[in-house]
C-alpha positions in Angstrom: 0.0 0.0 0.0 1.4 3.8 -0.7 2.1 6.1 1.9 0.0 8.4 0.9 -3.3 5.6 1.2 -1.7 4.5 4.4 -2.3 8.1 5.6 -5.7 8.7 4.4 -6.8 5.5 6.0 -5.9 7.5 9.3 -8.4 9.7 8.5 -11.7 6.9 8.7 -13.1 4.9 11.1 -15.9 2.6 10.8 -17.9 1.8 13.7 -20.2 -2.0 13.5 -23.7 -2.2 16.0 -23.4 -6.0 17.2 -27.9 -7.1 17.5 -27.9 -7.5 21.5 -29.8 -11.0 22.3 -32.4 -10.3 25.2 -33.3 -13.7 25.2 -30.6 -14.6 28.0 -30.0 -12.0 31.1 -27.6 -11.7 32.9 -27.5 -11.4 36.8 -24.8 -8.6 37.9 -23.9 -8.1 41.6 -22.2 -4.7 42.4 -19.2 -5.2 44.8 -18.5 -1.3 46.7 -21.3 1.3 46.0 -19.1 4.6 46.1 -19.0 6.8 43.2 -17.7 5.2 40.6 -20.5 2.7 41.1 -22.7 5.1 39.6 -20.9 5.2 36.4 -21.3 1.8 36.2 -25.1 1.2 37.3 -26.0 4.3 34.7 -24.4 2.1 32.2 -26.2 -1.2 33.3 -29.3 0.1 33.2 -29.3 0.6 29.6 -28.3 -2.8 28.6 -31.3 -4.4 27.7 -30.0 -8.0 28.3 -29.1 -7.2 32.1 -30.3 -7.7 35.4 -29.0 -6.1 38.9 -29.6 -8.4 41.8 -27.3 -7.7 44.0 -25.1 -4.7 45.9 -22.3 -4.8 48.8 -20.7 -2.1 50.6 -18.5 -2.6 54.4 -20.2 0.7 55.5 -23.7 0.2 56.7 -26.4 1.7 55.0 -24.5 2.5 51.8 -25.4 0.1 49.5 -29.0 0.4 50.2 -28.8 4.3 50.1 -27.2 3.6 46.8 -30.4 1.1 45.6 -32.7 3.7 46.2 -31.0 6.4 45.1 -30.9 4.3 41.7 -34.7 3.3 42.1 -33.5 -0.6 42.3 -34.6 -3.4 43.8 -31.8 -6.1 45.3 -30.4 -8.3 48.0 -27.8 -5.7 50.2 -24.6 -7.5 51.6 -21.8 -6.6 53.5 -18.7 -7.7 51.5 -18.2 -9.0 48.3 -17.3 -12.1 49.4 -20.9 -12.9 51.0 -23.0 -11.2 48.2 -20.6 -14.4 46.2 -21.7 -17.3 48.8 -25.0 -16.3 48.7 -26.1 -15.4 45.3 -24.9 -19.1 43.0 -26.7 -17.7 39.8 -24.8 -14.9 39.5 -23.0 -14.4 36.3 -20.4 -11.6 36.8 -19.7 -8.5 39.6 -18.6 -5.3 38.9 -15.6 -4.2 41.5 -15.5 -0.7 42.2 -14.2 -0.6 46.0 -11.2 1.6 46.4 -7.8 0.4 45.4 -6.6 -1.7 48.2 -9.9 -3.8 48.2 -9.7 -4.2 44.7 -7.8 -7.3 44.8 -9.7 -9.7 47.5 -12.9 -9.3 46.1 -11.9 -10.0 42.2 -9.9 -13.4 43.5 -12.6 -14.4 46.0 -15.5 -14.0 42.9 -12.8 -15.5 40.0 -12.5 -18.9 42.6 -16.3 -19.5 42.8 -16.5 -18.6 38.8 -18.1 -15.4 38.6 -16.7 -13.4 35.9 -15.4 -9.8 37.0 -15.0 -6.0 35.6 -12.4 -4.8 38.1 -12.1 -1.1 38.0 -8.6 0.4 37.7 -6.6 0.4 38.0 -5.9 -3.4 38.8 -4.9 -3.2 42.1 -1.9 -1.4 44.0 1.0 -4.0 44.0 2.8 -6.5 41.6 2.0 -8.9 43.9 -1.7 -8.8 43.9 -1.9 -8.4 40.0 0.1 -11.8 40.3 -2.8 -13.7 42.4 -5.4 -11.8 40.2 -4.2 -13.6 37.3 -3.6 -17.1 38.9 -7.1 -17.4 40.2 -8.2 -15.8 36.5 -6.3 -18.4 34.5 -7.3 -21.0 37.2 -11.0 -20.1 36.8 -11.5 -19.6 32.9 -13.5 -16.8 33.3 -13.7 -13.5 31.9 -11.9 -10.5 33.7 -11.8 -7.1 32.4 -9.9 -4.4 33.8 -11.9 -1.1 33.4 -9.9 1.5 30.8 -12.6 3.0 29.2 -10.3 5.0 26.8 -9.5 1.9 24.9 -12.8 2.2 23.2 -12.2 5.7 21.8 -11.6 5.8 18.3 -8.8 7.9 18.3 -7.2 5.7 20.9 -7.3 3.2 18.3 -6.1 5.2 15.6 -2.7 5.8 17.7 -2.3 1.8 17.9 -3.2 1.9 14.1 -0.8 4.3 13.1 2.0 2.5 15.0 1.2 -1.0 13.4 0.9 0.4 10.0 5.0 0.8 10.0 4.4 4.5 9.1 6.6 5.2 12.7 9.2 2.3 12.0 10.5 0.9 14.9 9.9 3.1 18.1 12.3 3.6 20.1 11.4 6.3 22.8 8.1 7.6 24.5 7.1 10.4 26.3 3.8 10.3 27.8 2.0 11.8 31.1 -0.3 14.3 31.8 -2.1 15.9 34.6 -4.5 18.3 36.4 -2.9 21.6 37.1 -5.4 21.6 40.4 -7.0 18.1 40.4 -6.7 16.2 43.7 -10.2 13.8 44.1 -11.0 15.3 47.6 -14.7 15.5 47.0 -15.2 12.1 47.4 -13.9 12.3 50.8 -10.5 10.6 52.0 -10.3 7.2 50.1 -8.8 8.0 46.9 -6.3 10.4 49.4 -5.2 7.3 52.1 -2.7 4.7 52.3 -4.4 2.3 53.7 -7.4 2.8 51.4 -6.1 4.4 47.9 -2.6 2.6 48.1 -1.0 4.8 45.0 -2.4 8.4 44.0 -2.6 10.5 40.7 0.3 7.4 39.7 -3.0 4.7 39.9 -5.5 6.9 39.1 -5.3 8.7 36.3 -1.3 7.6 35.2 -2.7 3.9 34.3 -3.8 5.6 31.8 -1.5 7.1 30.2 0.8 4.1 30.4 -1.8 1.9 28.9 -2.4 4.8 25.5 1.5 4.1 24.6 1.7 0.4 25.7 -1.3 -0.8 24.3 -0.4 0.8 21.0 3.3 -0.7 20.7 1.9 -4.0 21.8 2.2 -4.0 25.5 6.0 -4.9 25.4 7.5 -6.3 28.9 9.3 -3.7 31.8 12.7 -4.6 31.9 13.8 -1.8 34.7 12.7 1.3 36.1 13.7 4.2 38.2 10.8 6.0 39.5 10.0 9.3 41.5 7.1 10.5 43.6 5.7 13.3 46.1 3.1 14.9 47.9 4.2 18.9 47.6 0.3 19.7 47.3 -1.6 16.9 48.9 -0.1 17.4 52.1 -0.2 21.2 52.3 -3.4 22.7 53.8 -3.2 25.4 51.2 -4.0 23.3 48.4 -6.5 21.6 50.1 -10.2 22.0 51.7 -9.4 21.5 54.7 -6.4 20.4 57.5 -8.0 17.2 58.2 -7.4 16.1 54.6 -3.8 17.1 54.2 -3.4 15.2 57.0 -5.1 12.2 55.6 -3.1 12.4 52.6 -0.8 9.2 52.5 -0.6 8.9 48.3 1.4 10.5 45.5 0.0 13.5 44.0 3.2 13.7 41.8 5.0 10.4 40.1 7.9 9.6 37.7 9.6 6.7 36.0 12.2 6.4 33.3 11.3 2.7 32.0 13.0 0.2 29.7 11.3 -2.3 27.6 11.7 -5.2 25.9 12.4 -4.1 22.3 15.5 -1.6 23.2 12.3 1.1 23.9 12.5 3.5 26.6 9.7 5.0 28.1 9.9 8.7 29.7 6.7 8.8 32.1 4.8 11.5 34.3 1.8 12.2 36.0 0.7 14.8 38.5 -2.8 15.2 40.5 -1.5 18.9 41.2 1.2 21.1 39.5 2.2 24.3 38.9 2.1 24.0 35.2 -0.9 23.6 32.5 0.4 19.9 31.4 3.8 18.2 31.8 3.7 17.8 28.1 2.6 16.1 25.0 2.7 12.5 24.5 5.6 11.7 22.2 6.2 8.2 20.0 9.3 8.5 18.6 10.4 5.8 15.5 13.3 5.4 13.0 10.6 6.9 10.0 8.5 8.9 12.0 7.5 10.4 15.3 3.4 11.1 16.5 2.7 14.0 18.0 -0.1 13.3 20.7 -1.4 16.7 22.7 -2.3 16.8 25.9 -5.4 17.8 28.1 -5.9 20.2 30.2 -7.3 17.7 32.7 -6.0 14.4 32.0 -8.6 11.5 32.1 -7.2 9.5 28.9 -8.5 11.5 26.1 -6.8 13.1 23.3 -6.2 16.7 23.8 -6.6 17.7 19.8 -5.4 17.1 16.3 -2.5 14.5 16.3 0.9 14.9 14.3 2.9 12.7 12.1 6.7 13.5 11.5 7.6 12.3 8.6 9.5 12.6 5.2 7.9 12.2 1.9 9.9 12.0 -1.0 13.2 13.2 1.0 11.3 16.3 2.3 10.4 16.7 5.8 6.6 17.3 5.9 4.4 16.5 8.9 0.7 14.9 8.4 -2.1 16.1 10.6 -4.7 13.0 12.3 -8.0 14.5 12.9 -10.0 13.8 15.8 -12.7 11.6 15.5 -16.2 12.3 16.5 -18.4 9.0 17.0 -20.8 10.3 19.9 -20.0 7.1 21.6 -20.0 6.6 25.4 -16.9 5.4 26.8 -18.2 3.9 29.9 -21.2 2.3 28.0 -18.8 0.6 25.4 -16.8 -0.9 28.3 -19.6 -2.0 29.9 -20.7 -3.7 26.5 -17.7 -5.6 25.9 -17.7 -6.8 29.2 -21.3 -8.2 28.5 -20.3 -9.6 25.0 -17.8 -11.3 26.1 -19.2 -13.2 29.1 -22.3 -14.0 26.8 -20.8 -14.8 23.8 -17.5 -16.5 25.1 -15.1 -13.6 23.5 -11.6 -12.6 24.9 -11.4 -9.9 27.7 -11.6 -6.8 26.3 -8.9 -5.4 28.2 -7.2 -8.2 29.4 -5.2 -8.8 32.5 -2.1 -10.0 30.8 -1.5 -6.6 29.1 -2.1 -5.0 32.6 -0.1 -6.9 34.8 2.5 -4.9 32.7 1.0 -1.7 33.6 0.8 -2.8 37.0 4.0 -3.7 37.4 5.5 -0.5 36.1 2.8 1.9 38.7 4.4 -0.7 41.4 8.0 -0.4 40.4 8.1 3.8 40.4 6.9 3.2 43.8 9.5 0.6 44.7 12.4 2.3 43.3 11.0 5.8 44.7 11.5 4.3 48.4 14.8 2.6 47.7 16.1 5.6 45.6 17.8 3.6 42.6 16.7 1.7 39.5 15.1 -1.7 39.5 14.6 -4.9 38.0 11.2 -5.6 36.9 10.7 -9.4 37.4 6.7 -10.9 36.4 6.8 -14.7 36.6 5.2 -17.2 34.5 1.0 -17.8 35.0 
């Protein structure tokens, strides 16, 4: 194919509505009811082929608040683990506790065979992605970790323009983002933590970011890292509402890493909750034909800040080619909830698979490793 049709193919996309089959519901149990469980009930509701039965939440009251808040109707436990034991027809749970319950829950539901969409990010540590996936492959059933932004069409165009060859082989990427003012503190202290969020703006938001680059390049394995973080902002009353919460603060609002990956790639990362700066910068994929110009956001949530770039000579000229951004309308949220569905239903591969994200995990886990010992490390993922 010519260069020049490679290029205008960047400029399409082509979207295909899959004929939902009613005939079979599915019975969905909701495992922590806090905000984020909204997203995903609002998305529930308008799949025709799905049935909420079930809710937990540790603090009492919450759940049910949240089933009538929702206008629902369901059995209320208090942990994910008894809404499992005591509801055998479920099909599959949505996980949306904060990050250091993540992992229990999603192994505790894999063993008994419900299948699981386990909010990001995964979990907090290495070690727990490790179990997740032992008790997944053990289990044969469907996890899915939630990254919304790999349904966006222009997120797909980014791994499409790096398979086409246009790039060559990449060699180095820049990528991060951030929220000049952007700590979650209206949700009160669990995102803010330790012992309940685990890993700030570096879990949050900058599994993101590593999953844009990495899923486009083909998830390639860490090989080292030598990572950075702080709490400048989070910890200082004057950039928060109030004392009590920069006293809570236990996370990262600020984190690093300089990576290398399989492939002779290396991987310039950052990510901030709060800065004093409108964006650390543009993501960057660099290759031996070409380089992609990504911008950024002014509030990073995995979204493409504009128009994309392509470096590139043509003819021995240096010319650049601009990638418009693509308008489908489409709801994020609603099109990971979907594939979720699809796949349990119709026996399909996770749509965002643990094995790709073990990688991310391992990475968010080793900036915060080698931030504590202060030198580079050794990424080591066994065999599962």
């Amino acid at each position: 194919m010519a260069n020049s049709s490679i290029l205008d193919e960047f400029k399409t996309t082509h979207l295909a509505e899959e004929k939902i089959d009613t005939n079979r519901k599915l019975k969905v149990g909701i495992i922590g009811t806090g905000w984020i469980a909204d997203a995903h009930m609002q998305s529930y509701l308008k799949q025709p082929d799905v049935e909420i039965v079930a809710y937990a939440d540790l603090i009492p009251g919450k759940a049910e608040a949240f089933m009538k808040k929702w206008k629902q109707e369901g059995r209320v436990y208090m942990s994910g683990d008894e809404l499992i034991d005591n509801e055998p027809d479920i099909d599959a749970v949505s996980v949306c506790t904060y990050n250091c319950q993540h992992a229990e829950p999603t192994i505790y539901a894999l063993k008994h065979g419900v299948n699981v969409l386990l909010e990001k990010p995964m979990c907090v540590t290495l070690d727990e992605a490790i179990e997740i996936r032992k008790a997944e492959k053990e289990s044969g059933k469907v996890l899915s970790i939630g990254f919304q932004p790999r349904f966006d069409e222009n997120m797909k165009m980014i791994k499409r323009i790096v398979e086409s060859g246009t790039l060559g082989k990449i060699y180095y990427i820049q990528t991060g983002g951030g929220r000049r003012r952007g700590i979650p503190t209206p949700f009160g202290t669990s995102f803010i933590a330790k012992d309940t969020g685990g890993i700030g703006a570096l879990g949050d938001i900058g599994c993101y970011s590593l999953d844009m680059v990495l899923n486009a390049i083909g998830y390639p394995k860490p090989l080292t890292v030598t990572g950075y973080k702080s709490a400048y902002f989070g910890t200082n009353p004057k950039y928060m509402p109030c004392k009590e919460y920069a006293e809570a603060f236990g996370v990262d609002d600020f984190a690093a890493g300089f990576v290398r990956l399989e492939g002779d790639i290396v991987l310039d990362f950052r990510i901030a909750w709060a800065m004093h700066l409108d964006t650390p910068g543009d993501t960057i994929i660099m290759g031996t034909e070409g380089s992609l110009r990504i911008p950024s956001t002014d509030c990073w949530n995995g979204s493409v800040g504009g128009a994309m770039t392509i470096y590139h000579d043509l003819c021995g000229t240096q010319t650049q080619t601009t990638v418009p951004i693509l308008h489908t309308g489409a709801d994020l949220f609603d099109l990971k909830i979907r594939s979720f569905l699809d796949a349990v239903k119709l026996g399909k591969p996770a749509p965002v698979p643990s094995s790709q994200i073990i990688y991310n995990q391992a990475i968010l886990d080793g900036i915060c490793r080698s931030a504590e010992l202060g030198h580079e490390i050794e990424i080591e993922i066994p065999e599962i």
